[in-house]
C-alpha positions as CSV (number, residue, x, y, z in Angstrom):
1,X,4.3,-194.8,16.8
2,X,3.0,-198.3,17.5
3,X,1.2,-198.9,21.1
4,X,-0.1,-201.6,22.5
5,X,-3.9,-201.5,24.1
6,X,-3.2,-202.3,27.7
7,X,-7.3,-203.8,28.0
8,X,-7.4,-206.0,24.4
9,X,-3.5,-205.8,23.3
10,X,-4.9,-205.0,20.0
11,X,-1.9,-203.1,18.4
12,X,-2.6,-199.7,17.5
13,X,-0.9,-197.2,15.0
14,X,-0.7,-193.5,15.9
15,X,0.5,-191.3,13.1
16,X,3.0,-188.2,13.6
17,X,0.4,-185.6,13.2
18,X,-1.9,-187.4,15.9
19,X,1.3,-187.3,18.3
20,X,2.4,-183.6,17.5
21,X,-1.4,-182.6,18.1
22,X,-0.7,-184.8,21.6
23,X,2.0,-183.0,22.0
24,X,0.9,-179.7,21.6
25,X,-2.4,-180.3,24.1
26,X,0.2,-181.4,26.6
27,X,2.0,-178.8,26.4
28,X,-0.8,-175.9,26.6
29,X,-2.3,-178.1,29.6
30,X,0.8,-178.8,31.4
31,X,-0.4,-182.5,31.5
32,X,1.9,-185.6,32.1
33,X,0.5,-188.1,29.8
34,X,-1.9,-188.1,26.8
35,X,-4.9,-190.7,26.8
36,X,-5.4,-192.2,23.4
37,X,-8.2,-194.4,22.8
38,X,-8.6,-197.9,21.8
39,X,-10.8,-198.3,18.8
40,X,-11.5,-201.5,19.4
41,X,-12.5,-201.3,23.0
42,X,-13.3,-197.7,23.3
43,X,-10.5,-198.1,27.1
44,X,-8.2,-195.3,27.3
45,X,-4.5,-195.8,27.3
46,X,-2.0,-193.2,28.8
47,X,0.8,-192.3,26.9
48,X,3.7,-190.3,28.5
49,X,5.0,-187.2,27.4
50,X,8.3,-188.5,26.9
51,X,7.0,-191.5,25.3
52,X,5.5,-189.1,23.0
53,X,8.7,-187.2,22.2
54,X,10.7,-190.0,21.6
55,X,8.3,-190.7,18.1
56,X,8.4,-187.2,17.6
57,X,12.1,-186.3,18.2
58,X,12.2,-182.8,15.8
59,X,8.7,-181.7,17.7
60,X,8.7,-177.7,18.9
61,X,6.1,-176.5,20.4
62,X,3.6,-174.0,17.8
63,X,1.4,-171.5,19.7
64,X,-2.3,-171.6,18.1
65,X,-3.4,-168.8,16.0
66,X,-5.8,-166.4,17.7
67,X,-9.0,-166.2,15.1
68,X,-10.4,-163.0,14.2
69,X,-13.4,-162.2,15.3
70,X,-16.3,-161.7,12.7
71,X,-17.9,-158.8,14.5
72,X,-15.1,-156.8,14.3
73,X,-14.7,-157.1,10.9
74,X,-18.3,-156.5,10.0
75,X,-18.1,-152.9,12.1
76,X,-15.0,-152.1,9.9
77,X,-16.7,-152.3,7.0
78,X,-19.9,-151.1,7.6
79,X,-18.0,-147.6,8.6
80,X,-15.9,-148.0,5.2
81,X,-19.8,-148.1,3.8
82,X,-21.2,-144.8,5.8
83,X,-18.0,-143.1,5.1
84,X,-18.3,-143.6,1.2
Protein backbone atom coordinates (compact mmCIF):
# COMPACT_ATOMS: atom_id res chain seq x y z
CA UNK A 1 0.00 0.00 0.00
CA UNK A 2 1.57 3.33 -1.10
CA UNK A 3 0.39 6.67 0.97
CA UNK A 4 1.17 9.88 0.63
CA UNK A 5 2.38 12.07 3.93
CA UNK A 6 -0.26 14.68 4.08
CA UNK A 7 2.58 17.24 6.16
CA UNK A 8 5.95 16.46 3.68
CA UNK A 9 4.16 14.41 0.71
CA UNK A 10 7.11 12.16 1.11
CA UNK A 11 5.72 8.87 -0.31
CA UNK A 12 5.47 6.13 2.02
CA UNK A 13 5.38 2.28 1.62
CA UNK A 14 3.28 0.13 4.02
CA UNK A 15 3.75 -3.55 3.65
CA UNK A 16 0.74 -6.20 4.00
CA UNK A 17 1.70 -7.38 7.30
CA UNK A 18 1.85 -3.66 8.76
CA UNK A 19 -1.84 -3.22 7.24
CA UNK A 20 -3.29 -6.70 8.60
CA UNK A 21 -1.60 -5.78 12.09
CA UNK A 22 -3.70 -2.21 11.34
CA UNK A 23 -6.38 -4.06 10.68
CA UNK A 24 -6.52 -6.25 13.42
CA UNK A 25 -6.03 -3.25 16.14
CA UNK A 26 -8.98 -1.64 14.45
CA UNK A 27 -10.92 -4.17 14.71
CA UNK A 28 -10.31 -5.17 18.56
CA UNK A 29 -10.71 -1.21 19.22
CA UNK A 30 -13.62 -0.54 17.17
CA UNK A 31 -11.68 2.41 15.73
CA UNK A 32 -12.41 4.26 12.30
CA UNK A 33 -9.10 4.94 11.01
CA UNK A 34 -5.51 3.81 11.78
CA UNK A 35 -2.70 6.64 12.26
CA UNK A 36 0.52 5.63 10.54
CA UNK A 37 3.51 7.63 11.07
CA UNK A 38 5.61 9.57 8.77
CA UNK A 39 9.26 8.65 9.17
CA UNK A 40 10.42 11.53 7.86
CA UNK A 41 8.48 13.96 9.80
CA UNK A 42 7.44 11.95 12.71
CA UNK A 43 3.19 13.70 11.73
CA UNK A 44 0.61 11.19 11.92
CA UNK A 45 -1.51 10.31 8.99
CA UNK A 46 -5.01 8.67 9.25
CA UNK A 47 -5.74 5.87 7.23
CA UNK A 48 -9.38 4.58 6.95
CA UNK A 49 -10.49 1.30 7.64
CA UNK A 50 -11.80 0.84 4.34
CA UNK A 51 -8.81 2.29 2.84
CA UNK A 52 -7.05 -0.30 4.70
CA UNK A 53 -9.19 -3.23 3.28
CA UNK A 54 -9.01 -2.29 -0.01
CA UNK A 55 -4.86 -3.30 0.08
CA UNK A 56 -5.79 -6.10 2.07
CA UNK A 57 -8.91 -7.52 0.20
CA UNK A 58 -8.49 -11.52 1.54
CA UNK A 59 -8.03 -9.95 5.37
CA UNK A 60 -10.17 -11.91 8.23
CA UNK A 61 -10.07 -10.97 11.32
CA UNK A 62 -7.62 -13.57 13.79
CA UNK A 63 -8.39 -13.38 17.53
CA UNK A 64 -4.97 -13.16 19.64
CA UNK A 65 -3.79 -16.02 21.47
CA UNK A 66 -4.30 -15.84 25.26
CA UNK A 67 -0.60 -16.62 26.85
CA UNK A 68 -0.27 -18.95 29.50
CA UNK A 69 0.56 -17.80 32.48
CA UNK A 70 4.03 -18.89 34.10
CA UNK A 71 2.76 -19.23 37.56
CA UNK A 72 0.42 -21.69 36.82
CA UNK A 73 2.65 -23.75 35.20
CA UNK A 74 5.37 -23.59 37.88
CA UNK A 75 2.44 -24.86 40.64
CA UNK A 76 1.79 -27.85 38.25
CA UNK A 77 5.01 -28.99 38.43
CA UNK A 78 6.13 -28.39 41.63
CA UNK A 79 2.96 -30.81 42.76
CA UNK A 80 4.19 -33.36 39.98
CA UNK A 81 7.65 -32.92 42.26
CA UNK A 82 5.92 -33.47 45.89
CA UNK A 83 3.84 -36.16 44.45
CA UNK A 84 6.92 -38.23 43.10
Amino acid sequence: MQIRCINCKMPISIGRQAVENALNIIHEDNLVHYDFRCPKCKKTNKISKEQLLHAAPGWEYVAPKKEVKKKETKKKETKKKTEK
